[in-house]
C-alpha positions as CSV (number, residue, x, y, z in Angstrom):
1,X,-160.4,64.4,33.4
2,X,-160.4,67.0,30.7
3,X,-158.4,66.5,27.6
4,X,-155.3,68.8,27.5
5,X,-155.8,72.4,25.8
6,X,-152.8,71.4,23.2
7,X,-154.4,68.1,22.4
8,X,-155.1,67.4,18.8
9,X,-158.8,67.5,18.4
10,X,-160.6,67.4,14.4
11,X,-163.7,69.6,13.1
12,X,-165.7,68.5,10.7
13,X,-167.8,70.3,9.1
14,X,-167.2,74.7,8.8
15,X,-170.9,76.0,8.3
16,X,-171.8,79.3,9.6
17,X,-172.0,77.9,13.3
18,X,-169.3,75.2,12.7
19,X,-166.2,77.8,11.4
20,X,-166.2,80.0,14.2
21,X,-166.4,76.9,16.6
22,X,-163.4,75.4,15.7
23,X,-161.6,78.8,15.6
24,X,-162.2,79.3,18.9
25,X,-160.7,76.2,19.7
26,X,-157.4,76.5,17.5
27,X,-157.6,80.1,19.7
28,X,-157.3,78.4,22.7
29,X,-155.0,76.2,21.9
30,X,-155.8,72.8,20.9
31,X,-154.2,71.4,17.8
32,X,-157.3,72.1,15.1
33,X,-157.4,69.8,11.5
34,X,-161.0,70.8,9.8
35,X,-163.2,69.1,7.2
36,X,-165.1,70.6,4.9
37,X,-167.4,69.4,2.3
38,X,-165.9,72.6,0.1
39,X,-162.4,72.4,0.6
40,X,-161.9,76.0,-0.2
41,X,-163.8,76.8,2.5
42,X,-161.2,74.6,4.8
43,X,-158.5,76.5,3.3
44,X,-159.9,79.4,4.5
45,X,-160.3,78.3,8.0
46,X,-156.6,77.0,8.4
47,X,-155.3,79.8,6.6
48,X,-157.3,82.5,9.0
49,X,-156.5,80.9,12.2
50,X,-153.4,78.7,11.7
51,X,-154.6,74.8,12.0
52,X,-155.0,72.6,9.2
53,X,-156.9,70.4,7.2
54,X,-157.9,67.2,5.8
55,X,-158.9,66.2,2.4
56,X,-161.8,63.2,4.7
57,X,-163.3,63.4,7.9
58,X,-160.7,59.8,8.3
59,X,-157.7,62.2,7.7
60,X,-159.1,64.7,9.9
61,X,-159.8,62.4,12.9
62,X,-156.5,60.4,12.8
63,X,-155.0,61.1,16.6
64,X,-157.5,62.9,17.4
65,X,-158.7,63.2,20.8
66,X,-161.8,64.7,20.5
67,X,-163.5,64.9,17.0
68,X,-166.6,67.6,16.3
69,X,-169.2,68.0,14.5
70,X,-171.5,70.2,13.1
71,X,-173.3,69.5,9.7
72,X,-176.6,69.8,8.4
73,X,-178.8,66.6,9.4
74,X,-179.4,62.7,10.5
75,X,-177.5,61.7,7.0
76,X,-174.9,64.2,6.8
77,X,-173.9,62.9,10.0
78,X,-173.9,59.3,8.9
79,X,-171.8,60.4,6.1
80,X,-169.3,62.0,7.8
81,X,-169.2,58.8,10.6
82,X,-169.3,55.9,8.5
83,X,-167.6,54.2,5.4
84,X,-163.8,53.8,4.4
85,X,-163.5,58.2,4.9
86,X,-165.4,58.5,8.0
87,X,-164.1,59.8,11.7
88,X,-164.8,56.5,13.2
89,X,-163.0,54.5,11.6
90,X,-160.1,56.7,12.5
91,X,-160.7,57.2,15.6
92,X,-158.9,55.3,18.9
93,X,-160.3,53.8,22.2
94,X,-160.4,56.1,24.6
95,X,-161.2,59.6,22.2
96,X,-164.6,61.2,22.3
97,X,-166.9,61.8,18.9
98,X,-169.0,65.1,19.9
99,X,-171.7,65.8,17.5
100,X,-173.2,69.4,17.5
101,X,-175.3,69.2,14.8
102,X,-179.1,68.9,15.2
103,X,-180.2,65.7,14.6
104,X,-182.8,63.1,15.9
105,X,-182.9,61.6,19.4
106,X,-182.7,58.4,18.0
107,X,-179.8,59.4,15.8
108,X,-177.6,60.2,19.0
109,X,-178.4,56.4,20.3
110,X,-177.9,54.8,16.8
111,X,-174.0,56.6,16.8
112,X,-173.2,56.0,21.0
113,X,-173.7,52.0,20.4
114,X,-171.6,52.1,17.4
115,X,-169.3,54.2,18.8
116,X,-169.0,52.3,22.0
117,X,-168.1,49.2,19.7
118,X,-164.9,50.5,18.9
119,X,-164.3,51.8,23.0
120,X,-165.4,55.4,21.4
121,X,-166.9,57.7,23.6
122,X,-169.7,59.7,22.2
123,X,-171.6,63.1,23.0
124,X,-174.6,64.7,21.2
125,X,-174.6,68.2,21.8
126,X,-176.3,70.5,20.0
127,X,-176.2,74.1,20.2
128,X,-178.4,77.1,21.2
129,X,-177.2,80.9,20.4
130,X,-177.4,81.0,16.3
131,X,-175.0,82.5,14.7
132,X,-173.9,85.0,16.7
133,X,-173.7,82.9,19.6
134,X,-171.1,81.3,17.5
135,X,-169.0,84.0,16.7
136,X,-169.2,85.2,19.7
137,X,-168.1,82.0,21.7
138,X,-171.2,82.2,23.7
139,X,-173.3,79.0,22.6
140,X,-175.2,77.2,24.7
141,X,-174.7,73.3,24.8
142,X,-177.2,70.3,25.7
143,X,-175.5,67.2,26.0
144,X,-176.2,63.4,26.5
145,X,-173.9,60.8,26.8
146,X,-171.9,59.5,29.6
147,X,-170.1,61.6,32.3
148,X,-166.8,60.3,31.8
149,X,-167.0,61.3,27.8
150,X,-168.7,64.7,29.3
151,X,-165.1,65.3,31.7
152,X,-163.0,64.6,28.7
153,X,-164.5,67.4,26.5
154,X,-166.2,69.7,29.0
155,X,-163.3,72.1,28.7
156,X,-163.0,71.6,25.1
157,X,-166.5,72.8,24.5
158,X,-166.7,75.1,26.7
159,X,-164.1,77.2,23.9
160,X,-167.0,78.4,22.3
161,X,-169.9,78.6,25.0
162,X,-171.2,80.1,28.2
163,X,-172.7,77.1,29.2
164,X,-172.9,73.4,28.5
165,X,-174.9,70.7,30.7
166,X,-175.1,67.3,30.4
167,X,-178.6,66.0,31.0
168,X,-178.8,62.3,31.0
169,X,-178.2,59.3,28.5
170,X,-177.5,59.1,24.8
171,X,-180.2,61.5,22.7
172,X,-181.0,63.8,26.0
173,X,-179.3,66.3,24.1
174,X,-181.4,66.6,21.1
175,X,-184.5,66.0,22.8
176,X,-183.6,69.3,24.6
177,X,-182.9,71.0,21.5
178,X,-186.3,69.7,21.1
179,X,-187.6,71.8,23.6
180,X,-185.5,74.9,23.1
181,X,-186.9,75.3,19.1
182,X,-190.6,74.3,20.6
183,X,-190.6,77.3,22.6
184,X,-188.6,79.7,20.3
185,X,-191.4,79.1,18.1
186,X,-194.2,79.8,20.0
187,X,-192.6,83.2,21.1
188,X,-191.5,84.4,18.0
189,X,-195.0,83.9,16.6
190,X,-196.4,85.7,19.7
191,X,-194.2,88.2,19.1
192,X,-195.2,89.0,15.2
193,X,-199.0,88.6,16.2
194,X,-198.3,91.5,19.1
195,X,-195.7,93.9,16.6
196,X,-198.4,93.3,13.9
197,X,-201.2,93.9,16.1
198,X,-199.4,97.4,17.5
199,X,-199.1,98.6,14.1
200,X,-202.6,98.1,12.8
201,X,-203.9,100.1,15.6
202,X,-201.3,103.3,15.0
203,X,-199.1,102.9,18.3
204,X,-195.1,103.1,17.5
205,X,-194.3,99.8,17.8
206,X,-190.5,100.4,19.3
207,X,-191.9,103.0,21.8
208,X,-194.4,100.2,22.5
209,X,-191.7,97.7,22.7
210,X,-189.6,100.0,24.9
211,X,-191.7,99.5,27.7
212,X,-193.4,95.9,27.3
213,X,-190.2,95.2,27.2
214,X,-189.6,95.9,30.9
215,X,-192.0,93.7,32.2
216,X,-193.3,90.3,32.3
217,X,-193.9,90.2,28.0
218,X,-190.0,90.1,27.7
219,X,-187.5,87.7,26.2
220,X,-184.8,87.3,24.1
221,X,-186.9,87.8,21.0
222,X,-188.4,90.7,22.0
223,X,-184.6,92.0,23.2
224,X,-183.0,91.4,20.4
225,X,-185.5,90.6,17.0
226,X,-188.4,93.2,17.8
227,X,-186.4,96.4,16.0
228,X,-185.5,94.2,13.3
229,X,-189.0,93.1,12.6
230,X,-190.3,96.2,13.0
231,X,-188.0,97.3,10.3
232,X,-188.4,94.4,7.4
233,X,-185.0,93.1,8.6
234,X,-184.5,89.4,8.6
235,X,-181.4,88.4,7.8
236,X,-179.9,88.2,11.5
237,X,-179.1,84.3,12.1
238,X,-181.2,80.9,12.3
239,X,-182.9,80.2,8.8
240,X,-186.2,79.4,8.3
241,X,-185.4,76.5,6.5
242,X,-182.6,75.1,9.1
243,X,-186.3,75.6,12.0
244,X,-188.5,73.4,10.0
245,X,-186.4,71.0,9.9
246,X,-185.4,70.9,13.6
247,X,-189.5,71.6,14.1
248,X,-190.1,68.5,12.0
249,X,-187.4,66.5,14.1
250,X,-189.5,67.7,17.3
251,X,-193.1,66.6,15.5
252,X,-191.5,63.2,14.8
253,X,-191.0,63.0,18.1
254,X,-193.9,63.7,19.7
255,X,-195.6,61.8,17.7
256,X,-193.7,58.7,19.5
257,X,-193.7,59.7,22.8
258,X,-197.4,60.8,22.4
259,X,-196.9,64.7,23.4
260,X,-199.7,67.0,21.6
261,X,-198.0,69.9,19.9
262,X,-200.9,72.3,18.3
263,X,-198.8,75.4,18.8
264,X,-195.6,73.8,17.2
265,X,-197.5,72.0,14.3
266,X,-198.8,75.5,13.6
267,X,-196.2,77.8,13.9
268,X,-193.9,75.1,11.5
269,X,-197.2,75.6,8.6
270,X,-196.7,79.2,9.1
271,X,-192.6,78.8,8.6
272,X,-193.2,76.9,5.5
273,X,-196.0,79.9,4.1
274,X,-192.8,82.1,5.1
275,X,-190.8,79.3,2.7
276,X,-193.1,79.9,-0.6
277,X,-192.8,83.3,0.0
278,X,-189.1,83.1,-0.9
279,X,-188.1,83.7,2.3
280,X,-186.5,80.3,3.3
281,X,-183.4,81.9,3.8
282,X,-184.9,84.5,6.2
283,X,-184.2,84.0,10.2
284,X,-187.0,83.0,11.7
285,X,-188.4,86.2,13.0
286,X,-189.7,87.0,9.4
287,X,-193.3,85.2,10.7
288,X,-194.5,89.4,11.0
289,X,-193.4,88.9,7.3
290,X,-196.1,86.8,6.6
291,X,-198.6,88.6,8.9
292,X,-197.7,92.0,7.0
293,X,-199.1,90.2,3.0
């Protein structure tokens, strides 16, 4: 069974993805109390959409139902979990710890047994969409865990996105965000190869674009990034330095469950020629950047 829409539910953590995500869910109803690292930033948030906020992540997940999160990576989570001012030690038998960010498989396992110590339910969930997926409350979510933690916060989550699937035990989650970053990368690097390509051999790459774009070449880089790129643009979303680390998570990975990833090993040595080019702040459609030196 769900948990209520005017339940009190904690956010911790009010990044770029993480901010509009717990607006949404203040908009909708549920009783919001944010964390922040910065505490201005959490001033901001309650002040802009009415909730309010907690000087810990303990403070924040005290009566909490459900408790969020979305920071940067395996030890920003730990930090936010663990010791005398984190959410777990708040938090009562029964509520539901749903981590967003994107972290390791065996991260998600490590936090459901402790979790499940204290009669916690736990989630990993990380997110698909970037940015404006965020703001626009149209993320996508894969989620592992156990179905009974996935029917208390199913309609909590699905606040901020158009869908969200639970796809097995602990850590499924992040192995599928796994999946989703291996394949963005090998199609955005596809991409740049053909945009560069186009232009070296005098054809208007949009008009190009225009069409390809009809047919079997398509996708949501190509949609959405190939104007950009075409036009030096890269500030639209998903950092280059936030995809090698979730490309290094996905390496680690295969390197214990004994997939080959050529493509991905590449495309991550190409982000980090993007990186000492300045550009680790760039999204990551600025690989035509490096193909354009």
């Amino acid at each position: 069974m769900s948990i209520n829409s005017n339940s009190k539910v904690a956010f911790i953590g009010l990044g770029v993805m993480g901010y509009p995500m717990a607006g949404y869910l203040q908009q909708k109803g549920y009783q919001v109390t944010v964390y922040n690292r910065t505490t201005a930033k959490a001033e901001k948030w309650a002040a802009q959409y009415g909730g309010s906020w907690a000087a810990t992540p303990f403070e924040a997940a005290k009566g909490a139902e459900l408790v969020f999160m979305c920071v940067g990576n395996d030890n920003d989570v730990r930090s936010v979990v663990y010791g005398e001012h984190g959410v777990l030690g708040a938090m009562a038998a029964g509520s539901v710890l749903i981590d967003h960010t994107t972290a390791s498989a065996e991260l998600a396992r490590e936090l459901s047994a402790a979790a499940a110590e204290k009669g916690v339910g736990f989630l990993d969930a990380p997110v698909s969409g970037g940015q404006a997926g965020a703001e626009n409350g149209v993320l996508t979510v894969m989620i592992g865990g156990e179905q009974v933690d996935m029917a208390k916060a199913e309609a909590a989550i699905m606040c901020f996105a158009r869908c969200a699937k639970l796809l097995g035990p602990a850590g499924s989650g992040q192995l599928a965000k796994m999946v989703n970053q291996i394949c963005i990368a090998g199609v955005v690097q596809g991409l740049a190869e053909a945009l560069n390509f186009a232009q070296n051999a005098g054809l208007d790459g949009a008009a190009v674009v225009e069409v390809i774009s009809q047919g079997a070449a398509s996708s949501w880089q190509m949609q959405n990034r190939s104007l950009t790129m075409l036009d030096n643009k890269y500030d639209f979303g998903f950092a280059v330095d936030w995809m090698r680390k979730d490309l290094g998570i996905a390496l680690n990975e295969a390197r214990q469950n004994g997939s080959h990833l050529p493509l991905t090993a590449l495309v991550d040595q190409f982000y980090s020629e993007v990186q000492q080019m300045g550009g680790g702040r760039w999204d990551t459609s600025s690989l035509l950047a490096r193909l354009k030196r």
